[in-house]
N, C-alpha and C positions, 0 to 999 in steps of 0.2 A: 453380450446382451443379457446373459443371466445372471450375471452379479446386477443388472442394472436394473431388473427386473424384481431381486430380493429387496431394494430398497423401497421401490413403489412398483408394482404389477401393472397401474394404472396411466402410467408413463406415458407420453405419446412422441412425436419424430423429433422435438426441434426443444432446446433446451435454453434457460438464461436461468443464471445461479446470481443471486445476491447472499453479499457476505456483510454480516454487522455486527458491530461492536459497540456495547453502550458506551455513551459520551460519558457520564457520571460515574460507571464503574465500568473501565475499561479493562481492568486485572481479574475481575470478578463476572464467572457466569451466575452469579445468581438471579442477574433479569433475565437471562436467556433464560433460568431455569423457569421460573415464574410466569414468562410466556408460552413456554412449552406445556406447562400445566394447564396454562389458563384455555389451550387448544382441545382441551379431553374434559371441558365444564359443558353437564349438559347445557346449559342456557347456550353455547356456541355450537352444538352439533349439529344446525342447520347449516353452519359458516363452511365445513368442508367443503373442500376442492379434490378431485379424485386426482386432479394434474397436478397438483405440487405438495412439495413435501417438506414440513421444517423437521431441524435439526438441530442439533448441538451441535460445534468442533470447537475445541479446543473453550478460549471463552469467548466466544461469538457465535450467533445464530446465523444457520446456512439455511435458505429457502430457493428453492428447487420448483424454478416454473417451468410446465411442459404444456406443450403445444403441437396440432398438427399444421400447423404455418410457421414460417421462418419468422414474418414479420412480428413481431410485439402488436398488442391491440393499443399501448401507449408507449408515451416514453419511459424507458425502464423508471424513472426516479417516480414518477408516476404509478406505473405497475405496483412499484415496491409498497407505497402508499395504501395502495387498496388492500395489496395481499394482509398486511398489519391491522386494517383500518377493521377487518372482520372479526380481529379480536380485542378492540378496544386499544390498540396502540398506538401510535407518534411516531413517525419515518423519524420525527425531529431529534425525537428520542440515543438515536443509531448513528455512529456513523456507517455509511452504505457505500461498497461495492459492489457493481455490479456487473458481467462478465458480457460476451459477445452471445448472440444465438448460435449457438453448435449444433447438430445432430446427436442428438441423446447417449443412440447407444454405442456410438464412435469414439463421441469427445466429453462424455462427461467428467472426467477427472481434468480434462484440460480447462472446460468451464469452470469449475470450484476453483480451480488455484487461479486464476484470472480473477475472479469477483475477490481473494483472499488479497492479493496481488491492489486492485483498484481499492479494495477498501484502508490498504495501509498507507494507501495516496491519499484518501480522504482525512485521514486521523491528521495529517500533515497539513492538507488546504480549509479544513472547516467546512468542505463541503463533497457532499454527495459525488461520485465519480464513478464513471463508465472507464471499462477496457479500453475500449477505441477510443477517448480521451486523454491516454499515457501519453501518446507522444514516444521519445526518444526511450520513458521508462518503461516503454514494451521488449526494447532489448534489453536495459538495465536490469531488471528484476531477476531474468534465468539468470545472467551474469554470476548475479549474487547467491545464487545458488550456487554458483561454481567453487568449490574450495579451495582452488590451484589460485582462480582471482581474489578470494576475498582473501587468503594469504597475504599475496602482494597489496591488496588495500591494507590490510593491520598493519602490514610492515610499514607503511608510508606514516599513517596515523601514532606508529609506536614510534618512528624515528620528531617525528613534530612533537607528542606529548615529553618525551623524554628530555628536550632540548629545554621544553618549557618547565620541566619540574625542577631540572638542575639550574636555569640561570631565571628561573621566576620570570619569564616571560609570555609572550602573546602568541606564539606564531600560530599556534592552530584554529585559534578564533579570528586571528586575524587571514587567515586563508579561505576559510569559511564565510567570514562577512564578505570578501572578495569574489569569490566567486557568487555568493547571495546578490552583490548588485553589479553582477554581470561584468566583473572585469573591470570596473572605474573605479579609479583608485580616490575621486575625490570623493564620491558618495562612500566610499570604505570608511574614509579616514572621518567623515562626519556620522558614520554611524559607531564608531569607535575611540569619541571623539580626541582622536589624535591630526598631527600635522599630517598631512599628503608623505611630506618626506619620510616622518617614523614609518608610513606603510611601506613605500619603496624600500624601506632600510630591510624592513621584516619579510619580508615576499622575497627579496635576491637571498636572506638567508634560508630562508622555507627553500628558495629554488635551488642553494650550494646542498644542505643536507639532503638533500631527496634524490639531487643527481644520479647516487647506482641505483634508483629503483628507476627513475620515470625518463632521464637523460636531460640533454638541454633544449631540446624542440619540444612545441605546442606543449609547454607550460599550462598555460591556464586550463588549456581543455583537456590534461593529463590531472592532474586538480579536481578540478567538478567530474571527472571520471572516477579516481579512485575516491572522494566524500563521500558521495551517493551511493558507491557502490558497499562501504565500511558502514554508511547508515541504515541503506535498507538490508544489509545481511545480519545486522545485530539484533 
């Protein structure tokens, strides 16, 4: 509680962390920095809030809503809007993650990496996203923290690239689009615009090469596990 308390003193029981990343300069905290400034102009020093706190990390701005109620007074994508809006900002601006409500002085580092977590969903979907919106990519994400599994993702991914460098072929995009429209080989082969057949040709070779890492069962959903998993740890 008192590391959590060096951040904000003014903290209260129940926590939701939104994480954002400029849409226009995603590599670049210089808007973060520019908002961070623009929060210490007198003209906004009426705008503080003793309950939340922005931030830098890394190049994205972290904002730190507290509350002594679990529930949100709106929907976070809403919340996130206003919290912005008192300094002359655009949620549109950001892409936005936003974490679960936690208790403050418990789980706050579990909050941040969840809004860190939901915002690299968003860089992906184009839109605003919540924790409890991942879906299956609430196990995915620690996964890829793992370095025992993203190991075994590179490996899968270095065995595909290598195949494709030496004989100039497809397999890894063609795996990829495969798994993008969910296993049907005829929407593959028209988003790739090849025959149905070249796909089956490229997928039983993706399936021979990859054999000592994933084996011969549940193919496809060994596939969309190690992508995902090689995509969100890079």
């Amino acid at each position: 509680e008192a590391a959590v308390r060096e951040i904000n003193p003014a903290f209260q029981s129940y926590v939701s962390a939104f994480y954002l990343i400029h849409r226009r300069y995603p590599g670049s905290p210089r808007e973060v920095a520019a908002f961070l400034a623009r929060t210490t102009y007198k003209q906004y020093s009426g705008q503080a809030l003793d309950n939340v706190t922005y931030r830098k990390y890394q190049n994205g701005l972290l904002v730190l809503y507290t509350s002594r109620e679990r529930e949100l007074p709106s929907a976070p994508e809403v919340l996130c809007q206003r919290l912005l809006s008192r300094y002359d900002t655009r949620l549109e601006e950001f892409y936005c993650g936003s974490s679960e409500t936690l208790p403050t002085f418990r789980a706050l580092p579990t909050a941040i990496q969840q809004s860190i977590d939901a915002c690299q969903m968003a860089r992906e979907t184009e839109a605003s996203t919540s924790y409890g919106g991942l879906g299956i990519h609430r196990l995915l994400f620690p996964m890829s923290r793992d370095e025992t599994l993203r190991a075994i993702a590179r490996e899968a991914v270095g065995i595909l690239k290598a195949y494709d460098e030496k004989y100039t072929s497809n397999l890894l995009d063609t795996c990829r689009a495969y798994i993008a429209h969910r296993g049907e080989i005829s929407k593959t082969a028209a988003a790739l615009y090849q025959h149905p057949n070249t796909i089956r040709y490229r997928l039983k070779k993706a399936e021979s090469l990859l054999e000592p890492v994933i084996g011969k069962e549940d193919v496809y959903e060994q596939l969309y596990f190690l992508l995902r998993l090689y995509d969100l740890g890079r």
